[in-house]
N, CA, C and O atoms as a Tripos MOL2 file, in Angstrom:
@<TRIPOS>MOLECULE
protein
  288   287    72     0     0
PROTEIN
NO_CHARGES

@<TRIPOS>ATOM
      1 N         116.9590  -58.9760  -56.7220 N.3       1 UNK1
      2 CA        115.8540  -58.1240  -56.2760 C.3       1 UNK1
      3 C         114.5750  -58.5420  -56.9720 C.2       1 UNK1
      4 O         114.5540  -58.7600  -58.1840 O.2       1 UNK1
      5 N         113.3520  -58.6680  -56.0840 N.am      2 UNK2
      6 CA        112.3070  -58.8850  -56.9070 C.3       2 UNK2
      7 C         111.8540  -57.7500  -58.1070 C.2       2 UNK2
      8 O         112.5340  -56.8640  -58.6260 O.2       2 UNK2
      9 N         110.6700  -58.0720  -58.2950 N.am      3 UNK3
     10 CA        110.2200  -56.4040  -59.6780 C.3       3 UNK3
     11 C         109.8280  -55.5940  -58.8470 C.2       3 UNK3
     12 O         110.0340  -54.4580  -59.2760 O.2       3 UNK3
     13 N         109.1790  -55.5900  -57.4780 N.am      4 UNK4
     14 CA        108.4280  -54.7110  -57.0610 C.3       4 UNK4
     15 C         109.8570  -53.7790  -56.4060 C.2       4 UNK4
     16 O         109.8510  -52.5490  -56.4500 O.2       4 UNK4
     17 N         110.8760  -54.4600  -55.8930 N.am      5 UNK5
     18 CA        111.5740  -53.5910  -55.9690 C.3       5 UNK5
     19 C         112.8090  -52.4100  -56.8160 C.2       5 UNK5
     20 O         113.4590  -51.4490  -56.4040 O.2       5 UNK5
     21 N         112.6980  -53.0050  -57.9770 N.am      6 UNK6
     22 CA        113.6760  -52.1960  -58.9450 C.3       6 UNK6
     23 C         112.7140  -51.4170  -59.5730 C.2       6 UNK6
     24 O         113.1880  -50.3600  -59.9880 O.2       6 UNK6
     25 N         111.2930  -51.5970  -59.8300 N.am      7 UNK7
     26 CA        110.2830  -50.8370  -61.1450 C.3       7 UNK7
     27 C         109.0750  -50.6350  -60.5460 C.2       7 UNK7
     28 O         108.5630  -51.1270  -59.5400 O.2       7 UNK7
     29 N         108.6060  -49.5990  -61.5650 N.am      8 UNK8
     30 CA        107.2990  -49.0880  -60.9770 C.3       8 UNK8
     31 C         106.8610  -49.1430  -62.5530 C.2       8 UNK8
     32 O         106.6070  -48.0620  -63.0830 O.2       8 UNK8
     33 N         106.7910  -49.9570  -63.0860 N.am      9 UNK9
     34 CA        106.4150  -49.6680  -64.5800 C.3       9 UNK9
     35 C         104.7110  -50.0870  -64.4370 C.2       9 UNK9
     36 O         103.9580  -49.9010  -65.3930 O.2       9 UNK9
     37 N         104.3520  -50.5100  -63.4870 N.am     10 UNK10
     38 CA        102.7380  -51.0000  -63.4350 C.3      10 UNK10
     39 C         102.1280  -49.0410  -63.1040 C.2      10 UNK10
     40 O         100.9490  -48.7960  -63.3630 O.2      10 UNK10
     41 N         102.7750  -48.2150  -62.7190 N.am     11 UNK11
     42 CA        102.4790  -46.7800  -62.4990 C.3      11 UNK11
     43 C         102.6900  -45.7730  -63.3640 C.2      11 UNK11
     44 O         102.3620  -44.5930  -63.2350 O.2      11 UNK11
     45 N         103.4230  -46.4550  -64.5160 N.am     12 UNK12
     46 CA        103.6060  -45.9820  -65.9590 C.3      12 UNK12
     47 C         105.3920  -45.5790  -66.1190 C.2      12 UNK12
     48 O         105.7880  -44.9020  -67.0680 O.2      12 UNK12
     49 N         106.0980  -45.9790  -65.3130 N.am     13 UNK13
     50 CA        107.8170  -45.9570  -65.4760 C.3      13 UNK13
     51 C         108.7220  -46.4530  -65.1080 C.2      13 UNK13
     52 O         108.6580  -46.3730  -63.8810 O.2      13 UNK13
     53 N         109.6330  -46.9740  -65.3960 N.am     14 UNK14
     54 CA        110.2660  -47.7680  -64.9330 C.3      14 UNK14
     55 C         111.6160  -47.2650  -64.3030 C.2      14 UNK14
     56 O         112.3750  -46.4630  -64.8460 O.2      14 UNK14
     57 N         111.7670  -47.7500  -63.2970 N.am     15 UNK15
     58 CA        112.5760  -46.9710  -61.9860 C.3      15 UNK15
     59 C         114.1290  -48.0360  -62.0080 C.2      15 UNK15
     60 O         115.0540  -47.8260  -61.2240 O.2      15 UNK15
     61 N         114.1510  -49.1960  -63.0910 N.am     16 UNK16
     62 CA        115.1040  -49.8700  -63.0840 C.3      16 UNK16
     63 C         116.7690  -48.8970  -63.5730 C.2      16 UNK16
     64 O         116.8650  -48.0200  -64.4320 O.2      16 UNK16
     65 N         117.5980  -49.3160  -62.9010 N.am     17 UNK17
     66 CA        118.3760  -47.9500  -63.0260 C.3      17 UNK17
     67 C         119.6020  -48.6130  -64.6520 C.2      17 UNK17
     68 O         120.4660  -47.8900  -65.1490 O.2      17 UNK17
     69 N         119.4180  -49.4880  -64.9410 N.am     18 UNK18
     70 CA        119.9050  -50.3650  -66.4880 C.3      18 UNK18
     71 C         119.0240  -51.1730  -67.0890 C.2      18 UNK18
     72 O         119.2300  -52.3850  -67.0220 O.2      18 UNK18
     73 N         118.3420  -50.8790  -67.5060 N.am     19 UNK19
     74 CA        117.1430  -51.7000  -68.2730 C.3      19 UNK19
     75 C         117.4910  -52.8370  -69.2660 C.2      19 UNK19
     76 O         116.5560  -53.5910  -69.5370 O.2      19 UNK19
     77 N         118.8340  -53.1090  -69.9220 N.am     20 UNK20
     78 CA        119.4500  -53.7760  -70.4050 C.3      20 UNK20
     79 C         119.5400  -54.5560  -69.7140 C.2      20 UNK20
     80 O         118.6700  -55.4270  -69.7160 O.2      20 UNK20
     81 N         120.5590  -54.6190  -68.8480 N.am     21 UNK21
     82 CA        121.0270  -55.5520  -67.8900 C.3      21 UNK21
     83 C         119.8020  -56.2250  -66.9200 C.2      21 UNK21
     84 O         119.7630  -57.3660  -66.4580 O.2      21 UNK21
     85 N         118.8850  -55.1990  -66.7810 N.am     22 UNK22
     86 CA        117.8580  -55.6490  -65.5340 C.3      22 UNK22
     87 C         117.2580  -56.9690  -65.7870 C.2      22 UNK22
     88 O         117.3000  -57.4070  -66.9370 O.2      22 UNK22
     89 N         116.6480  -57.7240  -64.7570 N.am     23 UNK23
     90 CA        116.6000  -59.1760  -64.4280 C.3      23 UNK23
     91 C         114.8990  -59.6350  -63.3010 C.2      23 UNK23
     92 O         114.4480  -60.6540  -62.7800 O.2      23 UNK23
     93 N         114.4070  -57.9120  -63.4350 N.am     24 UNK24
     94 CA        113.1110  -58.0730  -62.9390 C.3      24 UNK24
     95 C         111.9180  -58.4700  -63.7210 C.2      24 UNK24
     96 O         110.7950  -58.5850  -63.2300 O.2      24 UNK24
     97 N         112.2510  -58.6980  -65.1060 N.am     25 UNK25
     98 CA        111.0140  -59.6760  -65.7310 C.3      25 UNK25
     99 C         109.6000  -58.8470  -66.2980 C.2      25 UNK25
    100 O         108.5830  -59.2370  -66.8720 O.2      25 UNK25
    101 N         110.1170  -57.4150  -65.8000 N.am     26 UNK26
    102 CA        108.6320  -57.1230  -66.8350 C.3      26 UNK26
    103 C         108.7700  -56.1550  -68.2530 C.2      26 UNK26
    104 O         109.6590  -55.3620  -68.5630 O.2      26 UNK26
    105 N         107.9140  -56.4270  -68.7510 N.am     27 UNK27
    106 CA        108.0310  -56.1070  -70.2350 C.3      27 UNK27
    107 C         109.0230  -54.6400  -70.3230 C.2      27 UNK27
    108 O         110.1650  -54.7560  -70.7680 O.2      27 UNK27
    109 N         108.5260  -53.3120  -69.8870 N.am     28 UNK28
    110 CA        109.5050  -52.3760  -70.1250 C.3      28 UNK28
    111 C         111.1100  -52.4830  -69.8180 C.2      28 UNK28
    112 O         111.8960  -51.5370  -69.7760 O.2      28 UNK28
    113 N         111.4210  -53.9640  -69.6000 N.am     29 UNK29
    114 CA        112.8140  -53.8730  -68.9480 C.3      29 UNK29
    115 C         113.4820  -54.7310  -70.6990 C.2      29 UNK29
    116 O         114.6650  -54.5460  -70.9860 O.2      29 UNK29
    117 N         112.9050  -55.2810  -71.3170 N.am     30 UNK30
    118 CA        112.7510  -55.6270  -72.5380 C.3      30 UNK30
    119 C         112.5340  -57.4450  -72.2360 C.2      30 UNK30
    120 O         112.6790  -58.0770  -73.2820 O.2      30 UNK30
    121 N         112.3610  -57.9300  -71.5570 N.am     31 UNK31
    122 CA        111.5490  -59.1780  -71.1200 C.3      31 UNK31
    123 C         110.2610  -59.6550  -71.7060 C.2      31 UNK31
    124 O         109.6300  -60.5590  -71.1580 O.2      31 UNK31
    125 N         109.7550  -58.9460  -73.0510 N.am     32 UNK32
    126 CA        108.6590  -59.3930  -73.4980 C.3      32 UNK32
    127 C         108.3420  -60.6570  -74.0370 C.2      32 UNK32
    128 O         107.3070  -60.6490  -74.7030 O.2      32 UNK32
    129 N         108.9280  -61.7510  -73.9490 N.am     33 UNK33
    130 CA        108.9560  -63.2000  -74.4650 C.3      33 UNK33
    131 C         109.6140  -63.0290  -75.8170 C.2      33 UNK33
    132 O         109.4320  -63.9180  -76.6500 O.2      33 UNK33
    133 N         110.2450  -62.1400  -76.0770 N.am     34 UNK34
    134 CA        110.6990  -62.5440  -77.6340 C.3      34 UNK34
    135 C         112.1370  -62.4190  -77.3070 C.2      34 UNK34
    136 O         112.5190  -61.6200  -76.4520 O.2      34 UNK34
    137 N         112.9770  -63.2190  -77.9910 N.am     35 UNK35
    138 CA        114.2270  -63.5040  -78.2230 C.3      35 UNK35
    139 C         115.0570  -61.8570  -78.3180 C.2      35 UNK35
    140 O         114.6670  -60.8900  -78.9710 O.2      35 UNK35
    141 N         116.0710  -61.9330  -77.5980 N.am     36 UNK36
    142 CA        116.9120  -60.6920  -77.4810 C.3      36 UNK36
    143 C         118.0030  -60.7820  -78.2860 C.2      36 UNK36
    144 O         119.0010  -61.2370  -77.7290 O.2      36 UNK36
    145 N         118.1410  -60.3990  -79.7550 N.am     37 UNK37
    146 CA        119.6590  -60.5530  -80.3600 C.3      37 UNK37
    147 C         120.5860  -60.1730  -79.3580 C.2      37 UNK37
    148 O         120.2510  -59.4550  -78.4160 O.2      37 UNK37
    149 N         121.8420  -60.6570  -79.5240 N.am     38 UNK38
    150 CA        123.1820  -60.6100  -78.9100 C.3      38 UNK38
    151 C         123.9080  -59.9760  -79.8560 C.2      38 UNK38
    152 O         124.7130  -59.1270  -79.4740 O.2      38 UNK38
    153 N         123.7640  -60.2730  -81.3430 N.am     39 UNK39
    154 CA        124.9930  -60.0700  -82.3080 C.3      39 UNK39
    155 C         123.9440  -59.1500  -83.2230 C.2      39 UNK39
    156 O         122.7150  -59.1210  -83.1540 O.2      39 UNK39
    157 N         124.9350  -58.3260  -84.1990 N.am     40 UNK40
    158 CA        124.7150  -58.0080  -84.9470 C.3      40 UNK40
    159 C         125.3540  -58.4640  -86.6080 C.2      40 UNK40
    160 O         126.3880  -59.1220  -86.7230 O.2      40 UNK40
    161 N         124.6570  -58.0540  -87.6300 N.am     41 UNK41
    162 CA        125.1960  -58.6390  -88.6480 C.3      41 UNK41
    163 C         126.5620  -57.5610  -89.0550 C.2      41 UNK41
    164 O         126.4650  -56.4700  -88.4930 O.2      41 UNK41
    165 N         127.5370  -57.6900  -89.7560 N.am     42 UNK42
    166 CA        128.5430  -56.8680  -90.2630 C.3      42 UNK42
    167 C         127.6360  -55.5420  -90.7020 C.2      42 UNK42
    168 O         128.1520  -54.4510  -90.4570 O.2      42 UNK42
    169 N         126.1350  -55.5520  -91.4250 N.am     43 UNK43
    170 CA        125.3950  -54.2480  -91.8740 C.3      43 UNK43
    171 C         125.2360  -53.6620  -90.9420 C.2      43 UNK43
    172 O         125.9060  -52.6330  -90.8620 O.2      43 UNK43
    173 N         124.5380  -53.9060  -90.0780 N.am     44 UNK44
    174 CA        124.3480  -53.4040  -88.8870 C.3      44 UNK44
    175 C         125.2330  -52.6060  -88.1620 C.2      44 UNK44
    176 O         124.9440  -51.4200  -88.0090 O.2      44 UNK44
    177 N         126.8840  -53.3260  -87.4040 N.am     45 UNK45
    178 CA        127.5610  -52.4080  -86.8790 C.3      45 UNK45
    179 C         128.4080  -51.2150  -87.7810 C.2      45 UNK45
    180 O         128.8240  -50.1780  -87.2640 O.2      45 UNK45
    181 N         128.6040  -51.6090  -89.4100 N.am     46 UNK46
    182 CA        128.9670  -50.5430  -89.9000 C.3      46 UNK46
    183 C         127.9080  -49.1610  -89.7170 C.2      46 UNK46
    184 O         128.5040  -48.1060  -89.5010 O.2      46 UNK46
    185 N         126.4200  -49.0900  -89.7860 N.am     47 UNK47
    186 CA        125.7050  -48.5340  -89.2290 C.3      47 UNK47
    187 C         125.8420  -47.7170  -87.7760 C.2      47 UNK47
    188 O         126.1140  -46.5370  -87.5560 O.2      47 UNK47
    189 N         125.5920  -48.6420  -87.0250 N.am     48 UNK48
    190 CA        125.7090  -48.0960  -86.1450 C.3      48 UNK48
    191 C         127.0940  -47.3120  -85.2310 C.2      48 UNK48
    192 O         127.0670  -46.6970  -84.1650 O.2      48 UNK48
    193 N         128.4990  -47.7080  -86.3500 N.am     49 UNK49
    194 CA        129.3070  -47.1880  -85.9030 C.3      49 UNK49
    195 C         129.1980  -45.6850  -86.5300 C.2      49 UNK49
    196 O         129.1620  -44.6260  -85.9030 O.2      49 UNK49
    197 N         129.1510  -45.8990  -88.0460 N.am     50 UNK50
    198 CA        128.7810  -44.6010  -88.3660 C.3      50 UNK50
    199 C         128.2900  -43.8360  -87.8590 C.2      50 UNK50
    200 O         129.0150  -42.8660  -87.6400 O.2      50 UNK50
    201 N         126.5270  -43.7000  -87.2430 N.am     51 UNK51
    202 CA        125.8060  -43.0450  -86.4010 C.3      51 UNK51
    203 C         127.0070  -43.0680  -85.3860 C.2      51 UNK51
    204 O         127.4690  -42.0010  -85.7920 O.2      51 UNK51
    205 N         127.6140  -43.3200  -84.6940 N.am     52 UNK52
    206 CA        128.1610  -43.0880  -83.1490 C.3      52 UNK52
    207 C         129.4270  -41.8540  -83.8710 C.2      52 UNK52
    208 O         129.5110  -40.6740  -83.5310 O.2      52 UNK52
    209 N         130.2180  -42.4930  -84.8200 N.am     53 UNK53
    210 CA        130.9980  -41.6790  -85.3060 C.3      53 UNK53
    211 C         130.6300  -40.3820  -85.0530 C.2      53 UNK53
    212 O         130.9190  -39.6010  -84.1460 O.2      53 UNK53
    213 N         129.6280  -40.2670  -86.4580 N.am     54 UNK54
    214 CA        128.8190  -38.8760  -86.1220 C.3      54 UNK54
    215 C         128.5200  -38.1580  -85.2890 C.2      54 UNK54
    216 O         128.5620  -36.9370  -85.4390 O.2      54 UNK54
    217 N         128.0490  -38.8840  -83.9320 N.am     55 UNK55
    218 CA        127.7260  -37.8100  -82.8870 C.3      55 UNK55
    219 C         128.5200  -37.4400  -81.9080 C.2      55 UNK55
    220 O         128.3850  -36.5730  -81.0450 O.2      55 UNK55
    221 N         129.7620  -38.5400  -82.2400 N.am     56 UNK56
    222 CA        131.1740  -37.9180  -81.7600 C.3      56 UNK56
    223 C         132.0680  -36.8960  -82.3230 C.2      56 UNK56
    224 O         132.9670  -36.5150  -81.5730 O.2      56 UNK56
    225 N         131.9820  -36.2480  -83.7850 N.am     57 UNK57
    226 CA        132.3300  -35.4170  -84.5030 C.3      57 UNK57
    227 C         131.6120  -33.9360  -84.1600 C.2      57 UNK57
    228 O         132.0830  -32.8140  -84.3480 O.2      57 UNK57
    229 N         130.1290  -34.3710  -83.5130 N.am     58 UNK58
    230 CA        129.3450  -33.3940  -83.1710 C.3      58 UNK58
    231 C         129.3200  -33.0800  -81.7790 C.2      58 UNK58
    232 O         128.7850  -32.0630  -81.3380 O.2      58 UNK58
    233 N         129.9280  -33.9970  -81.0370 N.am     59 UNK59
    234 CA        130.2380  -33.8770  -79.5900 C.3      59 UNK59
    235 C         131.6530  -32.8350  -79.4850 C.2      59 UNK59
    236 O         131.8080  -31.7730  -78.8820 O.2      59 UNK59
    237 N         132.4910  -33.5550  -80.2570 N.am     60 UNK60
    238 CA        133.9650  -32.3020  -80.6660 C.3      60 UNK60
    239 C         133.4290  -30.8740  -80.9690 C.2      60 UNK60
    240 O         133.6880  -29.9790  -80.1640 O.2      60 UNK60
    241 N         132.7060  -30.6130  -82.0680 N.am     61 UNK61
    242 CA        132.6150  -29.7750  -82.5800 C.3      61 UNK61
    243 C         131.5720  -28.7650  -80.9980 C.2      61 UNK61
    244 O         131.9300  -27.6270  -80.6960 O.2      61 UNK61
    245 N         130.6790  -29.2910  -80.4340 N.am     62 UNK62
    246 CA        130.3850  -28.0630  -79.6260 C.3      62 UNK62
    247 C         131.1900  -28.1680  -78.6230 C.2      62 UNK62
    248 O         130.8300  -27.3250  -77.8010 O.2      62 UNK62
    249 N         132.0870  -28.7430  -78.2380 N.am     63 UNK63
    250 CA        133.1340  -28.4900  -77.1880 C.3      63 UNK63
    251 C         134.1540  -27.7780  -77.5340 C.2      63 UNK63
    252 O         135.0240  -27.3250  -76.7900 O.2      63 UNK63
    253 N         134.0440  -27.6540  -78.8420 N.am     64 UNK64
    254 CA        135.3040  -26.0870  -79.4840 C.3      64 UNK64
    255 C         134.4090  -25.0780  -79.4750 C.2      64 UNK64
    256 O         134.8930  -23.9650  -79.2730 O.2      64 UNK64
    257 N         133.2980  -25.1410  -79.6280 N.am     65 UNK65
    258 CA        132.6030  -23.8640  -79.7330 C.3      65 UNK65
    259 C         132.2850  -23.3580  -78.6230 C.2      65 UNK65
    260 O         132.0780  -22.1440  -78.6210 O.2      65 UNK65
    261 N         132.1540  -24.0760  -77.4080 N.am     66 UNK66
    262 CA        132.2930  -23.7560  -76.1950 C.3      66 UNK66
    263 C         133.5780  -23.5040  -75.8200 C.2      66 UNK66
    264 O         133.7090  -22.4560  -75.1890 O.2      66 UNK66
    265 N         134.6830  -24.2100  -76.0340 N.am     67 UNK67
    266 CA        135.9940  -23.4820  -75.4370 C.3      67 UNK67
    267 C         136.0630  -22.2660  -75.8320 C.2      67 UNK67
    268 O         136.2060  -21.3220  -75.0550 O.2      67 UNK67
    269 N         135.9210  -22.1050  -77.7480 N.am     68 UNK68
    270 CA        135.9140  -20.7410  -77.8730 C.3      68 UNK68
    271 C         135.2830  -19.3910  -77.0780 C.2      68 UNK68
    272 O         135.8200  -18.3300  -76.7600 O.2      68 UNK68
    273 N         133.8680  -19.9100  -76.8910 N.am     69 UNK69
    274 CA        133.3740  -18.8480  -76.3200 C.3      69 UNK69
    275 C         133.8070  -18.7880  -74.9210 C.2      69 UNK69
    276 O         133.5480  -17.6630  -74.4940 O.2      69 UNK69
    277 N         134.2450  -19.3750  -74.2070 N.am     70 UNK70
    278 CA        135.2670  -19.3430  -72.8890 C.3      70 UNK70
    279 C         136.2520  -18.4990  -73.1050 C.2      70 UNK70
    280 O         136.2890  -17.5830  -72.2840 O.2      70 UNK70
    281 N         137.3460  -18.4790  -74.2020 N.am     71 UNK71
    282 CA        138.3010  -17.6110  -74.4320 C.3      71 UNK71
    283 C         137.9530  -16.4670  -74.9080 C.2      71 UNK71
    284 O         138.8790  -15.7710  -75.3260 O.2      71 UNK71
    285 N         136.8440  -16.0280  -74.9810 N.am     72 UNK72
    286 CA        136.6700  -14.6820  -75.7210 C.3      72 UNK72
    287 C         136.5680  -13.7440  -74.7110 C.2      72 UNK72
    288 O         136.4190  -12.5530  -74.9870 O.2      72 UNK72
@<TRIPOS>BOND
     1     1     2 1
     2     2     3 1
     3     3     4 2
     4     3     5 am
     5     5     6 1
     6     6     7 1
     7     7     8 2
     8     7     9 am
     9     9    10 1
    10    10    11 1
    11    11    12 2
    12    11    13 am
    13    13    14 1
    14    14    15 1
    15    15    16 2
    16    15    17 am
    17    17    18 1
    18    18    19 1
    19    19    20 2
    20    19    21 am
    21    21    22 1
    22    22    23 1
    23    23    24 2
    24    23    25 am
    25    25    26 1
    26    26    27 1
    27    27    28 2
    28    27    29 am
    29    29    30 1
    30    30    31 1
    31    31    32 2
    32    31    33 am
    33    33    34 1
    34    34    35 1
    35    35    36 2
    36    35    37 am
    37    37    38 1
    38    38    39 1
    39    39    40 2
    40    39    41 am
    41    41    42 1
    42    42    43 1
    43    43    44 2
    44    43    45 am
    45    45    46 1
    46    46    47 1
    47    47    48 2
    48    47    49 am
    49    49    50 1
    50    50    51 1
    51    51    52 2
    52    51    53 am
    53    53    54 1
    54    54    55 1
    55    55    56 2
    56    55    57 am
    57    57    58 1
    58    58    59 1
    59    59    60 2
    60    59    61 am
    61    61    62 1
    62    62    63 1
    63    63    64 2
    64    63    65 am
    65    65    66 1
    66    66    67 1
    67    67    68 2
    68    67    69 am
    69    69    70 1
    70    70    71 1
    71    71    72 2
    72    71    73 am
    73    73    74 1
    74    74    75 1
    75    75    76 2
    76    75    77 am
    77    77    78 1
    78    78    79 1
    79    79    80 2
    80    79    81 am
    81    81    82 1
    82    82    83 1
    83    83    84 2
    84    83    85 am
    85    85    86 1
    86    86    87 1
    87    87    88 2
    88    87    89 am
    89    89    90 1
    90    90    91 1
    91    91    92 2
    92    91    93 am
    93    93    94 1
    94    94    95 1
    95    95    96 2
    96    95    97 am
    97    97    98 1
    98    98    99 1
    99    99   100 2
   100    99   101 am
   101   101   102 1
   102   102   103 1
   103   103   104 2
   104   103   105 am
   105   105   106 1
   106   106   107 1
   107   107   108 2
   108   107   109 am
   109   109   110 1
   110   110   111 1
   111   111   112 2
   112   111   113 am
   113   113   114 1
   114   114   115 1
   115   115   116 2
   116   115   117 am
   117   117   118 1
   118   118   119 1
   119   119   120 2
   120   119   121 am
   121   121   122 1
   122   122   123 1
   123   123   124 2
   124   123   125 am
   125   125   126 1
   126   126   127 1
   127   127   128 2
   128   127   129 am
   129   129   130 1
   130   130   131 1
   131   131   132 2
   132   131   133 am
   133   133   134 1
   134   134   135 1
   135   135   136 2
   136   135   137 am
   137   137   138 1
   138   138   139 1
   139   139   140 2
   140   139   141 am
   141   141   142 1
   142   142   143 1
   143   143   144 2
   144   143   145 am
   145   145   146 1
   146   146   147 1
   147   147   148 2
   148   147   149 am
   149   149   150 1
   150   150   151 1
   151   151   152 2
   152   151   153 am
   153   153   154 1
   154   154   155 1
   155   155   156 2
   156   155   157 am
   157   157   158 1
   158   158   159 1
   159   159   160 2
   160   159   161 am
   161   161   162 1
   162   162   163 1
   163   163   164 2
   164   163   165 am
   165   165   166 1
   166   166   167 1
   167   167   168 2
   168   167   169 am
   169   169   170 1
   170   170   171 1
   171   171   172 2
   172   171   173 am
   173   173   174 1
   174   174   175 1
   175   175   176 2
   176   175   177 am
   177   177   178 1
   178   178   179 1
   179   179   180 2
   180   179   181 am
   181   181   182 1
   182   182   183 1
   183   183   184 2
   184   183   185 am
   185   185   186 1
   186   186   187 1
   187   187   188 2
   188   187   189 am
   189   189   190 1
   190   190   191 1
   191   191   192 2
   192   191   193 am
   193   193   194 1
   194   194   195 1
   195   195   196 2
   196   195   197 am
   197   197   198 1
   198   198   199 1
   199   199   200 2
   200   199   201 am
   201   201   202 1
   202   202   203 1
   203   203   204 2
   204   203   205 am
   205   205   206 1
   206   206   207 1
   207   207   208 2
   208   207   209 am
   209   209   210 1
   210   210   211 1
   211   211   212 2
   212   211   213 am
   213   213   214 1
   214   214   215 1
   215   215   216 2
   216   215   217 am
   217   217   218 1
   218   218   219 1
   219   219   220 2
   220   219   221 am
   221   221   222 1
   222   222   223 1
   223   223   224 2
   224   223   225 am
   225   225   226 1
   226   226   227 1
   227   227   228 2
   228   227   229 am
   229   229   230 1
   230   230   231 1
   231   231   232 2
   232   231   233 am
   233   233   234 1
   234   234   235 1
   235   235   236 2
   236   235   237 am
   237   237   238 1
   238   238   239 1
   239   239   240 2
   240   239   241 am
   241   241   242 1
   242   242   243 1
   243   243   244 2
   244   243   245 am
   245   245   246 1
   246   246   247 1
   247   247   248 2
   248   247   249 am
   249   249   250 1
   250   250   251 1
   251   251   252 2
   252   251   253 am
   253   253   254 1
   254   254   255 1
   255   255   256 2
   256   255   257 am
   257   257   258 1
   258   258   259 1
   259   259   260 2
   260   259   261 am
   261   261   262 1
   262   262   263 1
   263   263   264 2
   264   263   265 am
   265   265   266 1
   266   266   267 1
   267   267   268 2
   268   267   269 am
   269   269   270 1
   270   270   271 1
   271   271   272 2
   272   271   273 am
   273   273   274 1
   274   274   275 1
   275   275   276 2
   276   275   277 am
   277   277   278 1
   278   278   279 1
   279   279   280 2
   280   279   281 am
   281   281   282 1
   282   282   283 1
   283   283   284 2
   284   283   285 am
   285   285   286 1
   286   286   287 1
   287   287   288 2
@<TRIPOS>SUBSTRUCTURE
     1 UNK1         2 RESIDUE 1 A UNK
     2 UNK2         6 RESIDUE 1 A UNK
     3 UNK3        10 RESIDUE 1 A UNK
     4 UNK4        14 RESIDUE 1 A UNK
     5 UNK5        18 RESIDUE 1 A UNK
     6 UNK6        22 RESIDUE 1 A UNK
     7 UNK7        26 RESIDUE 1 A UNK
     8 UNK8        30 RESIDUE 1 A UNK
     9 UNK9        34 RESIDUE 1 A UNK
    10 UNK10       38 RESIDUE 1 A UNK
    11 UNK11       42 RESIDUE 1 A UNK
    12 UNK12       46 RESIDUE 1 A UNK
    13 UNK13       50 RESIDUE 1 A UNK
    14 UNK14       54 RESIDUE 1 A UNK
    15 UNK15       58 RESIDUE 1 A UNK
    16 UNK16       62 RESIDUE 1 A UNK
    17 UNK17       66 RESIDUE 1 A UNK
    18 UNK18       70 RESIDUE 1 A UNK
    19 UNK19       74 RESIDUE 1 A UNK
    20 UNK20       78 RESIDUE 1 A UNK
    21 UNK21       82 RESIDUE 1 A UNK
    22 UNK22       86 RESIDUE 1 A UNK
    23 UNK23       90 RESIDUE 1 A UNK
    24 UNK24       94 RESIDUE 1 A UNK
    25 UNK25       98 RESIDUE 1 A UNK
    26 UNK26      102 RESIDUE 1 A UNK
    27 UNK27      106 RESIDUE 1 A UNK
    28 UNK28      110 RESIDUE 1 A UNK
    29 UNK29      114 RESIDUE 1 A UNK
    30 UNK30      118 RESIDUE 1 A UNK
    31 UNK31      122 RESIDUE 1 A UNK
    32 UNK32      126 RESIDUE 1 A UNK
    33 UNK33      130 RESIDUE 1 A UNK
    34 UNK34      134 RESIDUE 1 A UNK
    35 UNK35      138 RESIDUE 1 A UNK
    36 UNK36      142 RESIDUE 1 A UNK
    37 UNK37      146 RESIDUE 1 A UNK
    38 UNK38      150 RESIDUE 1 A UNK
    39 UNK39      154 RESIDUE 1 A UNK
    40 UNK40      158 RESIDUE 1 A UNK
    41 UNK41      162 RESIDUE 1 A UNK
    42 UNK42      166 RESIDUE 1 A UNK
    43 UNK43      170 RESIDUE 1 A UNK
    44 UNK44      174 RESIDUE 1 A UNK
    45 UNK45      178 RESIDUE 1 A UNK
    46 UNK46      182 RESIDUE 1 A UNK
    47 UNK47      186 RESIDUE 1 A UNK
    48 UNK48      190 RESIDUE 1 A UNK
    49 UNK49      194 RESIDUE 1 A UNK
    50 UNK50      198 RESIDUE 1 A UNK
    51 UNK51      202 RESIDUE 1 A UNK
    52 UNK52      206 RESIDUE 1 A UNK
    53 UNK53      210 RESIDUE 1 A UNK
    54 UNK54      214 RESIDUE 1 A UNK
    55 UNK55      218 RESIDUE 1 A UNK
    56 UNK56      222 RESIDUE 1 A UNK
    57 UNK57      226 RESIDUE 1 A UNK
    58 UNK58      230 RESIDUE 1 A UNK
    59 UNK59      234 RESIDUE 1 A UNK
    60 UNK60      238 RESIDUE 1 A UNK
    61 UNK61      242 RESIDUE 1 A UNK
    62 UNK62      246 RESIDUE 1 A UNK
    63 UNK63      250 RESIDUE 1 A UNK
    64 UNK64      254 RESIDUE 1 A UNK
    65 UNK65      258 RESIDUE 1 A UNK
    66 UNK66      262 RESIDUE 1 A UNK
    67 UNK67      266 RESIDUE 1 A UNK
    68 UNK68      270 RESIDUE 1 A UNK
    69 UNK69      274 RESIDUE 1 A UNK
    70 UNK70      278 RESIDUE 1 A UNK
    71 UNK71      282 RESIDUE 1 A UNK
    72 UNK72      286 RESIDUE 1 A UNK
């Protein structure tokens, strides 16, 4: 698909529906001429697993607090 059809980012947003993956070439899709890491270092994903950990502990936790209040 060309850009004009996946984005409207020249109108201030971008309408691409994976911006990662997308392949229309303009800067909000992350196409800005600079190199895109692929990898991360070992610091990094211990990081970022942590953070994910976390908001999966916090994803549990209001889905009990919602079941609870279902059973009451």
């Amino acid at each position: 698909m060309s850009h004009d059809e996946t984005c409207n980012c020249n109108e201030g947003s971008c309408k691409c529906e994976d911006t990662q993956d997308c392949n229309c070439g303009c800067e909000c899709c992350g196409d800005d001429g600079h190199l895109q890491r692929r990898y991360q270092t070992k610091e990094e994903q211990i990081t970022f697993l942590e953070m994910y950990l976390s908001e999966l502990k916090l994803e549990v936790q209001a889905v009990e607090e919602h079941l609870a209040d279902l059973r009451k």
